[in-house]
C-alpha positions as CSV (number, residue, x, y, z in Angstrom):
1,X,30.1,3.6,-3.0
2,X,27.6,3.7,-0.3
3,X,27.5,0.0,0.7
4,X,27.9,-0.9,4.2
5,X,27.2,-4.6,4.2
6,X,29.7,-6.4,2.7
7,X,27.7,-9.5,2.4
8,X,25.1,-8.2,0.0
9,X,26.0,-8.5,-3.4
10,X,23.0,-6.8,-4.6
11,X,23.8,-8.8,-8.4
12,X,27.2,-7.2,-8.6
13,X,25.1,-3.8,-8.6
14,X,26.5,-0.5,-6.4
15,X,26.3,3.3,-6.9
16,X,28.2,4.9,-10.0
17,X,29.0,7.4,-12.6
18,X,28.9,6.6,-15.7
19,X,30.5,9.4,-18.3
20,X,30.2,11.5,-16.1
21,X,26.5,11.1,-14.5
22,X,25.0,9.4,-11.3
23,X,23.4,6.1,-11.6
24,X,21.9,4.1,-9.0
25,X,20.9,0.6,-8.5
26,X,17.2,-0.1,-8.9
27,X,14.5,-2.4,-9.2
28,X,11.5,-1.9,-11.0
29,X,8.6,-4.9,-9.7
30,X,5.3,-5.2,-9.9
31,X,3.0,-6.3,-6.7
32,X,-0.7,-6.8,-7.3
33,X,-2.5,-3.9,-8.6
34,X,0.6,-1.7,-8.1
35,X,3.9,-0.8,-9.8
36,X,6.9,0.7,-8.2
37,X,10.8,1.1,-7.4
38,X,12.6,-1.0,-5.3
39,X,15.7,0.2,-3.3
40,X,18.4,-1.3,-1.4
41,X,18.6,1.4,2.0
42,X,22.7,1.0,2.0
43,X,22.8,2.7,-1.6
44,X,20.6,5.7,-0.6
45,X,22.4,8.6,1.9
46,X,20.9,9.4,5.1
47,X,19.8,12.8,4.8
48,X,16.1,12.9,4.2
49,X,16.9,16.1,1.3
50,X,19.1,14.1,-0.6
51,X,17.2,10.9,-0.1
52,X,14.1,12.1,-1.3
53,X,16.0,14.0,-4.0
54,X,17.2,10.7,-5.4
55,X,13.4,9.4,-5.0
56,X,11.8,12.1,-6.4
57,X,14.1,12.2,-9.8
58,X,13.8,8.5,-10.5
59,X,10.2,8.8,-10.4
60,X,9.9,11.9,-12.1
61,X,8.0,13.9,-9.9
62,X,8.6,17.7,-9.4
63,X,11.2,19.1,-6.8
64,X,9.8,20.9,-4.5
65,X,9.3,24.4,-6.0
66,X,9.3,22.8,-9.3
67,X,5.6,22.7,-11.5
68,X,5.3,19.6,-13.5
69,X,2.2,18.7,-15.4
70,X,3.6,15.8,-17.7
71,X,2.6,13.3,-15.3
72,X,6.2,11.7,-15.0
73,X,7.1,11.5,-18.4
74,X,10.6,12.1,-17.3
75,X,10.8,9.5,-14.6
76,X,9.9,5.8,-14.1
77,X,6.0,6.2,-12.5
78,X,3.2,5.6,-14.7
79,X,1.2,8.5,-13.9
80,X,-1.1,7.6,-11.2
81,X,-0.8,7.0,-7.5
82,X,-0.8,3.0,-7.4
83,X,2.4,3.3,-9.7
84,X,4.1,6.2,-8.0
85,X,5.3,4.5,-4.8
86,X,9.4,3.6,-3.6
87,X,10.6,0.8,-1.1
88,X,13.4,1.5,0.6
89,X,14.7,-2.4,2.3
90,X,17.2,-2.4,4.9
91,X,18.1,-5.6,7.1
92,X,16.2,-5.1,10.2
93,X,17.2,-5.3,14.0
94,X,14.1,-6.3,15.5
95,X,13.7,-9.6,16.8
96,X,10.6,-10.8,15.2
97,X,11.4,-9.0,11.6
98,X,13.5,-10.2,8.8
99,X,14.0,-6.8,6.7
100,X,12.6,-3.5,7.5
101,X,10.5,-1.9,5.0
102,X,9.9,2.1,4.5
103,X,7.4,3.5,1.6
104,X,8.1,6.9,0.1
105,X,4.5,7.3,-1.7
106,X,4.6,10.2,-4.0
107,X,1.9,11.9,-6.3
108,X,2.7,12.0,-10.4
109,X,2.7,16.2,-10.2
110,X,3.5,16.8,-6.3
111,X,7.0,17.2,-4.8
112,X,5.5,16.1,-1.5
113,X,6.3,12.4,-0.4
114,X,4.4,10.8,1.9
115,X,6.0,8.4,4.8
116,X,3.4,7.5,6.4
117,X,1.5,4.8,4.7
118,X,2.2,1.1,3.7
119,X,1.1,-0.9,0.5
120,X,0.1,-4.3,0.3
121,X,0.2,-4.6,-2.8
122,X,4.0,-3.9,-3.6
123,X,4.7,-5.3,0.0
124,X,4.4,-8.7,-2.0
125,X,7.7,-7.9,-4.0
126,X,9.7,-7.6,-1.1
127,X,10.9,-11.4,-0.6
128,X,11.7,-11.6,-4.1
129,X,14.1,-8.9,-4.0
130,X,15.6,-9.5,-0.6
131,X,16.3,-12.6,-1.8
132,X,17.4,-12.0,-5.4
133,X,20.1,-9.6,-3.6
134,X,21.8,-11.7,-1.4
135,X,20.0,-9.5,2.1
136,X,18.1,-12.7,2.7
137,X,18.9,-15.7,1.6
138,X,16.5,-18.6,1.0
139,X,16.5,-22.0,0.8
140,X,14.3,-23.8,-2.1
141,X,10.9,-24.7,-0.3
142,X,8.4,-22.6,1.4
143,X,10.1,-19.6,3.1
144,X,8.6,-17.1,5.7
145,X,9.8,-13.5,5.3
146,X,9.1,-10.8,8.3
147,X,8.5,-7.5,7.2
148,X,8.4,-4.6,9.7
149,X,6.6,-1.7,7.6
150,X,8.7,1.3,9.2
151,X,5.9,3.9,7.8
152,X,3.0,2.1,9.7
153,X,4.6,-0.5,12.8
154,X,3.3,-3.5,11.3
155,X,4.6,-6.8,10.6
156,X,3.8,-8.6,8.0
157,X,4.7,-12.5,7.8
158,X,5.0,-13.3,4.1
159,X,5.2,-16.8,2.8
160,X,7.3,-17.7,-0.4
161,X,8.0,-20.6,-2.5
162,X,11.8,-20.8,-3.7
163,X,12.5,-22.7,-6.6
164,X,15.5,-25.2,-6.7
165,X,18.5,-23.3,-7.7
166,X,18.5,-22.1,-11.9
167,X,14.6,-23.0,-11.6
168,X,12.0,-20.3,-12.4
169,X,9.4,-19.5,-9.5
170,X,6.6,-21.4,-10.4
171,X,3.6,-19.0,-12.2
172,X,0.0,-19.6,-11.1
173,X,-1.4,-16.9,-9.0
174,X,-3.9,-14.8,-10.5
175,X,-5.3,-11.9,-9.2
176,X,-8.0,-9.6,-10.3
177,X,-6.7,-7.1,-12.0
178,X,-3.8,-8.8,-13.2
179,X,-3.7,-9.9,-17.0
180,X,-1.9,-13.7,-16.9
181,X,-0.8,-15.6,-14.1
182,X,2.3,-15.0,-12.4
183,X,4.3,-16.0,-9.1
184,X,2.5,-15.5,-5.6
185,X,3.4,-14.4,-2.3
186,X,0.8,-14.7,0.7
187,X,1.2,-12.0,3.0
188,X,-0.7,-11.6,6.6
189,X,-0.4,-8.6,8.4
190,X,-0.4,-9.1,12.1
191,X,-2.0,-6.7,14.3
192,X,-3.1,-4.5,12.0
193,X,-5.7,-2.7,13.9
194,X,-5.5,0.6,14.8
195,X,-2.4,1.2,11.8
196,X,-2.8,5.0,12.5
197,X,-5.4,5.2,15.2
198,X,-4.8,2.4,17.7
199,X,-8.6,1.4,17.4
200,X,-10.6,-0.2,15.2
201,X,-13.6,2.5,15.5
202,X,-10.8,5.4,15.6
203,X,-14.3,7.7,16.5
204,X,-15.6,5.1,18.9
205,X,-18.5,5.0,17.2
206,X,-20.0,2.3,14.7
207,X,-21.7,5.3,13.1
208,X,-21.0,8.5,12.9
209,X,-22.9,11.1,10.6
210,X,-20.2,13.8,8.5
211,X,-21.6,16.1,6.0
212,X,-25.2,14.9,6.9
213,X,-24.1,11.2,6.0
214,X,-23.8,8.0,8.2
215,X,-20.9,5.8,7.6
216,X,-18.6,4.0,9.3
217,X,-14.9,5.0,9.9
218,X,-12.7,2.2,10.4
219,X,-8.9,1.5,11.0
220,X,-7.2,-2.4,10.1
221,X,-4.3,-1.6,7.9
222,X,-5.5,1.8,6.7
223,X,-7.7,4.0,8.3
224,X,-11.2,4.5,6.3
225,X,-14.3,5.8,5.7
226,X,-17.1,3.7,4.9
227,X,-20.3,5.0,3.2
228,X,-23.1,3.5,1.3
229,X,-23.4,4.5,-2.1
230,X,-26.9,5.0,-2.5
231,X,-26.3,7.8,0.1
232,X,-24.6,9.5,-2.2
233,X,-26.6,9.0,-5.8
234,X,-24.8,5.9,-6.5
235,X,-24.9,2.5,-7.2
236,X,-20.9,1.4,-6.3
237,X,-21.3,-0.5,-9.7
238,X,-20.1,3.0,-12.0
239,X,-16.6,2.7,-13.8
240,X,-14.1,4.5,-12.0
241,X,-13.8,6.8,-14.5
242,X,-17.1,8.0,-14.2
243,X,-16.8,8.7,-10.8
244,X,-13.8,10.6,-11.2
245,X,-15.4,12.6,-13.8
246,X,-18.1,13.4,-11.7
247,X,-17.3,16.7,-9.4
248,X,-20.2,17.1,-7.1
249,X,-20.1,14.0,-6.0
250,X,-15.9,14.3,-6.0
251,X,-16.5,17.6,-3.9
252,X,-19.1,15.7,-1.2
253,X,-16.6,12.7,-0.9
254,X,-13.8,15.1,-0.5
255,X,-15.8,16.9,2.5
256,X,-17.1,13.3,4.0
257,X,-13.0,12.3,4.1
258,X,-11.8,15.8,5.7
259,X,-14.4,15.3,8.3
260,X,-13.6,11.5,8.4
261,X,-10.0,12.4,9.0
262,X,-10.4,15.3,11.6
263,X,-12.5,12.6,14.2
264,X,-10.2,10.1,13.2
265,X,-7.8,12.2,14.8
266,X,-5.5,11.4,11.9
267,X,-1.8,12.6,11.6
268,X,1.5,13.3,9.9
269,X,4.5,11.5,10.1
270,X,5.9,13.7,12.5
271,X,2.9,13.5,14.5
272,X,1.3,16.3,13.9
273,X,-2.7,16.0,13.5
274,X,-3.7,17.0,10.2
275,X,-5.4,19.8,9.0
276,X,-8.4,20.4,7.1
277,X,-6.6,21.9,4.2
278,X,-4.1,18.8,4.3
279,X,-7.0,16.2,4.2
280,X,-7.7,18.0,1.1
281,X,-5.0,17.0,-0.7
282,X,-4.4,14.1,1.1
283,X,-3.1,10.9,-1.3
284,X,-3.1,8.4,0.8
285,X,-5.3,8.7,4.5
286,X,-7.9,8.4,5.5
287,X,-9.1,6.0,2.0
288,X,-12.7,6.1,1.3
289,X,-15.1,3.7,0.0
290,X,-18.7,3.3,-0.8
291,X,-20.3,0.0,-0.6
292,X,-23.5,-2.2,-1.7
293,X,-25.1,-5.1,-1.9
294,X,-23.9,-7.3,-4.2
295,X,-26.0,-8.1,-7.5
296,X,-27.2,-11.3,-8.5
297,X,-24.5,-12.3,-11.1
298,X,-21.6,-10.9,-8.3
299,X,-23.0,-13.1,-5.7
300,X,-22.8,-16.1,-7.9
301,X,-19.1,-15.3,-7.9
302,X,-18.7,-15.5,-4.2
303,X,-18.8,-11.8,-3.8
304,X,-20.2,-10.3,0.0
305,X,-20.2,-7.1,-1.1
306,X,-19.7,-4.1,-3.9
307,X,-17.1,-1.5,-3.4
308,X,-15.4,1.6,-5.3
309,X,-12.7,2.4,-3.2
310,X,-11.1,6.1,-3.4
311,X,-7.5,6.6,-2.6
312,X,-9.1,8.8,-1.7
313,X,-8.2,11.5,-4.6
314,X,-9.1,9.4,-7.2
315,X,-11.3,6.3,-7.8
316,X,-9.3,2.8,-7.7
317,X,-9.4,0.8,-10.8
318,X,-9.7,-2.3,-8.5
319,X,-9.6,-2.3,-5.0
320,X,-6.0,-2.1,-2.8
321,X,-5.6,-5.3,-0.3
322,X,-5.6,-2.6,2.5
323,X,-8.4,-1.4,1.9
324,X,-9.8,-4.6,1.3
325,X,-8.5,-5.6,4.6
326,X,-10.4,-2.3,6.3
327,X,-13.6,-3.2,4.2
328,X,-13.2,-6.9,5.0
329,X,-13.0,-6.0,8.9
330,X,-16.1,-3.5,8.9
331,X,-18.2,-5.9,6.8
332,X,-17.6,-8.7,9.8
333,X,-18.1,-5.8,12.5
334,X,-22.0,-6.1,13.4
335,X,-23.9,-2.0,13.8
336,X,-21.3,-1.0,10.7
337,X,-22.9,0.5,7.6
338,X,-20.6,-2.6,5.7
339,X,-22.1,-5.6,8.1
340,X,-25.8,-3.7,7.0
341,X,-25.1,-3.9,3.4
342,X,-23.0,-7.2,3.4
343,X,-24.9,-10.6,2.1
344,X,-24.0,-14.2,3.4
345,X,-21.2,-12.6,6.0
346,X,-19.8,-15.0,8.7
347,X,-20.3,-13.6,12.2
348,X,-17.5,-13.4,14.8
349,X,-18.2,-15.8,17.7
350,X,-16.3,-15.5,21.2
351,X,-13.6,-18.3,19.5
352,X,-10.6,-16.9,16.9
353,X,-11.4,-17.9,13.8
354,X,-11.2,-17.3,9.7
355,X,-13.1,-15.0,7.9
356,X,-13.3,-14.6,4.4
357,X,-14.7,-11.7,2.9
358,X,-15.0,-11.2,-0.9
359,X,-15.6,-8.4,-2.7
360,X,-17.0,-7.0,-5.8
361,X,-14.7,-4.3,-7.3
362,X,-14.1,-3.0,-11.2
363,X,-11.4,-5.7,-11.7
364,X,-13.4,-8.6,-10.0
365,X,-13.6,-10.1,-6.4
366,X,-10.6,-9.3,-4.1
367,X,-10.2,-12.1,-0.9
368,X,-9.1,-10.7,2.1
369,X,-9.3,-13.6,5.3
370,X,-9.6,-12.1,8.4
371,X,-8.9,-14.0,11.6
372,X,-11.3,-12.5,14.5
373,X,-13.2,-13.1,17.2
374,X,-15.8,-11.2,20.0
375,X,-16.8,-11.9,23.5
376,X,-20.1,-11.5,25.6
377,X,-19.0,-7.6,26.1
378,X,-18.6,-7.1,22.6
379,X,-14.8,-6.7,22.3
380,X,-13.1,-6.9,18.9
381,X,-10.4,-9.0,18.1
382,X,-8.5,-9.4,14.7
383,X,-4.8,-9.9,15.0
384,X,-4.2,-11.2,11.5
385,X,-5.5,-9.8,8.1
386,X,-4.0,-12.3,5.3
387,X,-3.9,-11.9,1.2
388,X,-2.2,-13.2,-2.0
389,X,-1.0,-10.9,-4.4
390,X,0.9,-12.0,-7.4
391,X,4.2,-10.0,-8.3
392,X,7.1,-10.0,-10.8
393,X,10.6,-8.4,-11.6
394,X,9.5,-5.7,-14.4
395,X,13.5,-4.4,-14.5
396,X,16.6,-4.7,-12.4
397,X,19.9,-2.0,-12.9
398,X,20.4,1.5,-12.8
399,X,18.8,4.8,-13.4
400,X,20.5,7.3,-14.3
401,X,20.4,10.6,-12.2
402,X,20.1,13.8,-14.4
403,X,20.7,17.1,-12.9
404,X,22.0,15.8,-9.5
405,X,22.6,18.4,-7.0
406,X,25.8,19.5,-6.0
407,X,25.5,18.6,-2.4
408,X,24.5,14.7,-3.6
409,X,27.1,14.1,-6.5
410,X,29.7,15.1,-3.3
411,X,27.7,12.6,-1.4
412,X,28.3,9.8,-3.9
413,X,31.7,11.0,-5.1
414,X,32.8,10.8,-1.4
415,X,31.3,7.7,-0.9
416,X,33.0,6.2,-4.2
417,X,36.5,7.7,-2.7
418,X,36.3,6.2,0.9
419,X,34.6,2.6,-1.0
């Protein structure tokens, strides 16, 4: 089966049929906020239609040309974009990565995949499973772990602690968000301005006015938009459900993120800038947020700031470390509509240091530590963005592939042959 790399044993896991139908290897983790597949790139074929064939049916998502309106009943997604999303891990050949990293984000009734994003959130499972299948060793202790994101350029330095050998990973991070404590990964994304933009204003402005409303786009991680909720008839303290429920204020956001996304200059993966009518539907760039202050019983808690975060279709049921990140950066970036609205904030001085910014979302206060600095001519410098996340191994072994196409059971049945 397809397995180039003799050295990874992958748990004695490959490729196979079983009475007659396709299974492949898979790992189903948890990462934060966020739920999703794990896959090992050597078991997956090359072609992008058969690759994103595989993807597609073990998430139970619709083919393209397919409807589907049982929100991946058939698959192993939950329904909603934060547990839609697919790692593909691959040993990498860069000099300052460990493993390469590639997100297939999908959409619970859309055959379209998006390659273009990262997630932080399920970015935290990766050392775990690199390690659990023998593409990375580690030695008990504190490891670090570079990921190159192939989707977005940036590395991310994750550190790990590996228990002695036949020990369990010790349990104590906890997360908003997160019922329970579990086993934490800190990750720090280096040079994560400009992800999509190569700027940290992508418009070049500190304000810009869309749809008659100021706010502030900015780019660290994920490209955003930034607008104060009171702007828009809210208080950023509704349930996320609320907001959802509420379409003239979904329609308004929807407008402020097309127009967001068109200065931005955002674009596809193949480079092409988007268009209105694919900011539209857009699940993944340019995010949206509105912000303010925090109240009285938030600030007691440490919090900065208040946020409902958009992704952008839907509202977030807690707040995603990249966008935390992006919010985190704007809030420390003086003339933002973020640094307006943000309480107690740290200011950057011509000298790198940590920032910490915390903020108030539905599931609590999110962390995100930015390092930065500005000189006399009001340059911006951030070149780390760092988080914990907590993550666990939900299920590890195969899925079986109903309905394979011809062209990828000859794929795997060739592979099997020549293995």
């Amino acid at each position: 089966m397809p397995t180039t790399n003799s050295n990874i044993h992958f748990l004695g896991l490959a490729p196979r049929f079983l009475n007659g139908v396709l299974e492949v290897p898979v790992y189903h983790m948890r990462g934060g906020t966020s739920t999703g597949i794990v896959l090992f790139d050597d078991h997956l074929p090359t072609d992008r239609k058969l690759r994103e064939e595989v993807i597609k049916r073990i998430m139970g998502v619709p083919l393209e040309g397919e409807v589907n309106s049982n929100r991946q009943i058939t698959g192993l997604g939950r329904g909603i974009p934060q547990s839609c999303k697919v790692f593909i891990v691959a040993p990498s050949d860069r000099e300052d990565a460990d493993i390469d990293s590639t997100l297939a984000q999908l959409a619970p009734t859309k055959a379209a995949i998006d390659w273009s994003v990262n997630c932080g959130n399920m970015s935290a499972t990766l050392p775990i499973f690199a390690n659990e299948i023998g593409l990375l060793p580690l030695e008990p202790g504190r490891s670090r772990v570079r990921i190159h994101n192939t989707n977005t350029g940036i590395v991310a330095h994750a550190l790990v602690d590996i228990p002695d050998a036949g020990s369990p990973m010790e349990a104590k991070t906890e997360i908003p968000g997160v019922l329970g404590t579990w086993p934490g990964v800190q990750l720090a994304l280096l040079e994560p301005v400009g992800s999509k933009t190569g700027k940290l204003l992508p418009t070049g402005n500190l304000v810009d006015v869309l749809d008659g409303i100021e706010v502030s786009c900015v780019d660290l991680a994920v490209p955003m938009v930034i607008i104060r909720a009171i702007d828009l008839g809210k208080t950023a303290a509704e349930a996320p459900e609320d907001l959802n429920a509420d379409t003239g204020f979904k329609t308004k956001i929807q407008r402020i993120w097309i127009e967001a996304g068109l200065k931005m200059g955002l674009k596809g993966a193949d480079g092409t800038p988007f268009t209105p009518e694919q900011l539209a539907v857009s699940e993944t760039i340019p995010k949206a947020c509105i912000i303010a202050r925090p109240s009285n019983e938030e600030k007691a808690r440490g919090a900065n700031i208040r946020v409902r975060y958009f992704t952008p279709q839907d509202a977030h049921k807690s707040l995603a470390v990249t966008g935390g990140a992006c919010l985190a950066a704007g809030c420390l970036t003086a003339g933002t509509v973020a640094h307006e609205l943000a309480e107690d904030i740290s200011e950057l001085g011509p000298n790198l240091k940590e920032h910490e910014v915390k903020m108030a979302n539905p599931a609590g206060i999110l962390k995100a530590t930015i390092e930065g600095a500005q000189d006399k001519s009001g340059n911006i410098i951030m070149p780390s963005a760092a988080y914990e996340r907590s993550t666990q191994v939900l299920l590890r072994g195969h899925t079986p592939i109903y309905n394979a196409s011809p062209e990828l059971m000859n794929f795997y049945r060739e592979a099997e042959q020549a293995a």
